[in-house]
C-alpha positions as CSV (number, residue, x, y, z in Angstrom):
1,X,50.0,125.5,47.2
2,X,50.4,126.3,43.8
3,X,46.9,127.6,43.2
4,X,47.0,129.8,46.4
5,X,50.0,131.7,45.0
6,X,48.3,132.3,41.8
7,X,45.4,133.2,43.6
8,X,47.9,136.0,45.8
9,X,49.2,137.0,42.5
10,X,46.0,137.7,41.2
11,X,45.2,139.8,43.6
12,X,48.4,141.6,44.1
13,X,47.7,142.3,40.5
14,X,44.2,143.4,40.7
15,X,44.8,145.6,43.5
16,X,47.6,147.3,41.6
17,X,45.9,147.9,38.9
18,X,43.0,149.7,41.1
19,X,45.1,151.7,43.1
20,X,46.4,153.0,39.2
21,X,43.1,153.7,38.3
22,X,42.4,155.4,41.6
23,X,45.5,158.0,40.7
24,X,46.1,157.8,44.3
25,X,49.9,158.2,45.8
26,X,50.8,155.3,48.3
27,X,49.8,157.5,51.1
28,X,46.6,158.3,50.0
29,X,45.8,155.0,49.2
30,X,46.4,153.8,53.0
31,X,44.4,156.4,53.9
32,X,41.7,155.2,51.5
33,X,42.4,152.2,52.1
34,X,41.5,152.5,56.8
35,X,38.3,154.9,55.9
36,X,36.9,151.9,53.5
37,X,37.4,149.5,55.6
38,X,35.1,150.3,58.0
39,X,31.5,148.6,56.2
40,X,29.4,151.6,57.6
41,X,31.5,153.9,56.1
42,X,31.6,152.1,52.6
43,X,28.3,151.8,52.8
44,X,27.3,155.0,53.2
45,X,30.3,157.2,51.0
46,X,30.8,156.8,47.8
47,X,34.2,155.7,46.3
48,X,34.5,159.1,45.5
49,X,34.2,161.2,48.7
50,X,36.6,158.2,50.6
51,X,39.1,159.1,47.6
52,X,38.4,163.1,47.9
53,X,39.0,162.5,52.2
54,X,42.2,160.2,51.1
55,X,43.8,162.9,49.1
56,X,43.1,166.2,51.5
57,X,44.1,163.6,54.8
58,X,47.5,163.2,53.2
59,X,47.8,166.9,52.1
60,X,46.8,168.2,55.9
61,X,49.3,165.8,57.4
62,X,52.0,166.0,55.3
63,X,51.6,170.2,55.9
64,X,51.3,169.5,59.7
65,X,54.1,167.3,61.0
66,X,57.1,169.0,62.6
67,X,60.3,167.0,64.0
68,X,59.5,164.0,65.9
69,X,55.9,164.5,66.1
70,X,55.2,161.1,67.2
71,X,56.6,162.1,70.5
72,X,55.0,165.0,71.3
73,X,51.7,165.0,72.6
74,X,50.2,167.9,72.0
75,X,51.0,167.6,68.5
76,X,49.3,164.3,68.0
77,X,46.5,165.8,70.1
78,X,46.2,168.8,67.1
79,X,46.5,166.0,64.9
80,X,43.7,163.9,66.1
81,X,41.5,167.2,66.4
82,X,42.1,168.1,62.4
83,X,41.3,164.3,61.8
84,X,38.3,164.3,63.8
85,X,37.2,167.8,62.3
86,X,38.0,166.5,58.6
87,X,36.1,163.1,58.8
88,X,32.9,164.8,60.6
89,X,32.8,167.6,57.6
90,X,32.6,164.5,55.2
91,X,29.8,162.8,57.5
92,X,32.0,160.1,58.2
93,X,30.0,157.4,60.3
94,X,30.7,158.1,64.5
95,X,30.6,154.2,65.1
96,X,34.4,154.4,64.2
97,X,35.6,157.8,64.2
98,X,38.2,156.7,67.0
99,X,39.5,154.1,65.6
100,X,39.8,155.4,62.4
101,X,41.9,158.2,63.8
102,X,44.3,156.2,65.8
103,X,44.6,153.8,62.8
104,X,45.3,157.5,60.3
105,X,48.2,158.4,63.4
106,X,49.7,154.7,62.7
107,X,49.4,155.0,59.0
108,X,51.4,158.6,59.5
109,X,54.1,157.4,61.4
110,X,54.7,154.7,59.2
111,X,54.2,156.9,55.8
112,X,56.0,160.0,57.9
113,X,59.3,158.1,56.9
114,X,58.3,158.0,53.6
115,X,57.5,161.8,53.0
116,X,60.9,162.7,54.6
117,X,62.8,160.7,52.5
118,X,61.3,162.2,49.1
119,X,61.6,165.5,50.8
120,X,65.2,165.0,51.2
121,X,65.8,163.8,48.0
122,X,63.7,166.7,46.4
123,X,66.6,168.9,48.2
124,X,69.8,167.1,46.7
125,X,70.4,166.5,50.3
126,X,71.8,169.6,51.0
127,X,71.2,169.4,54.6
128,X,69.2,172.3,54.9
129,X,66.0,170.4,56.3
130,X,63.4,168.7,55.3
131,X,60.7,170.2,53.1
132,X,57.2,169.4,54.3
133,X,58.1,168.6,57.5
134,X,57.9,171.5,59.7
135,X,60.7,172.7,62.7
């Protein structure tokens, strides 16, 4: 027992201290983090271009979201279309392209939350709406 939490530790640890030397932001990271994953992709793109799609994924979204998205359809259709169009211009591998795109539209919601809370406190909460989230 002992030994697997040092082993978790470790590599709590180790994969801090890579995401650091990535100079990734938590949202970039996940994003990383779903296009790596994939073997085909690692294996063909370097850590480099998955780290170059990371950052521009998050900046696109972030620019793109308007209020409550995540239940519109037509705006997660645009969504999947900029994903689709963003991974293809990198090459990314086709034997995962869709499930890489629903898996960036999970991370988004999730990270979504996240972007509108810094947004709000970039404001001083002065209620006059949330800054990167379009209305």
């Amino acid at each position: 027992m002992i030994e697997e939490l040092i082993a978790l530790a470790k590599q709590f640890r180790d994969e801090a201290e890579k995401v650091e030397a990535m100079g990734l932001s938590v949202a970039e990271v996940a994003f990383y983090d779903a296009r790596a994953n994939n073997q085909s992709a690692h294996d063909l793109m370097c850590d480099e271009v998955l780290m170059k799609m990371a950052r521009e994924l998050a900046e696109k979204l972030r620019g793109n979201l308007s209020i409550d998205w995540q239940y519109k359809e037509n705006v997660r259709a645009r969504l999947r279309t900029m994903i689709k169009a963003l991974l293809e211009r990198y090459k990314y591998p086709p034997d995962q392209e869709a499930a890489a795109i629903e898996l960036v539209l999970q991370q988004t919601e999730m990270i979504s939350e996240e972007w509108s809370s810094e947004d709000l406190g970039s404001i001083g909460g002065s209620g006059s709406g949330v800054v990167g989230v379009k209305r």
